[in-house]
N, C-alpha and C positions, 0 to 999 in steps of 0.2 A: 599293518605290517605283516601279518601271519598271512593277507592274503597276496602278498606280493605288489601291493597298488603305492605304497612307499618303502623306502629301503629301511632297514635297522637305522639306526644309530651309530657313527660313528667312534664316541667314545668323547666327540668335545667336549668340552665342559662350558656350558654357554651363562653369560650372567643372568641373572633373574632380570635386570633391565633391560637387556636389549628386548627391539619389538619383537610384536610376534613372527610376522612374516619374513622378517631375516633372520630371526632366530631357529625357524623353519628350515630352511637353507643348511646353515652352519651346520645345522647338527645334523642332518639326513646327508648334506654333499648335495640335493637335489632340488630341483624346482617341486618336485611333485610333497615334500615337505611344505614349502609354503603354501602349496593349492593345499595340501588338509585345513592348512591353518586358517584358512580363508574359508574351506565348510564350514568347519567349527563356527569361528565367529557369525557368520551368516546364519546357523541354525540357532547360536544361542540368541542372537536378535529377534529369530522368529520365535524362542520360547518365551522370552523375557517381555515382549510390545502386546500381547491380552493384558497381561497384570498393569503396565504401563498406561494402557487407553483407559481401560477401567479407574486406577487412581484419578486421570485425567479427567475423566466425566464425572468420577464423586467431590472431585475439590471445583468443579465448574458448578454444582448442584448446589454446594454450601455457600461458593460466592452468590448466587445467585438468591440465596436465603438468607445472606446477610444484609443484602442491597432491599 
């Protein structure tokens, strides 16, 4: 926002349930709201899937020690 690549905030007041990417919207007035919200989720996919694959290979390690 301070660099001018999405606008402030309106002032809406948006429910905690609506989704992300229209909740993006309402509350900026703009598209360029839901494109952050769309990085966002995108990077936290890419920080969240190491821990993910990893769990994935140790609980494949242990089926495979239990067989």
């Amino acid at each position: 926002m301070n660099l001018g690549l999405v606008p402030l905030c309106n002032g809406t007041v948006i429910p905690w349930t609506m989704p992300p990417i229209i909740s993006g919207f309402l509350a900026t007035g703009s598209i360029a709201g839901s494109m952050l919200q769309v990085i966002n989720i995108i990077l936290d996919i890419l920080i969240y899937l190491p821990f993910i694959v990893a769990l994935n290979k140790r609980q494949l390690i242990e089926e495979d020690k239990a067989e």
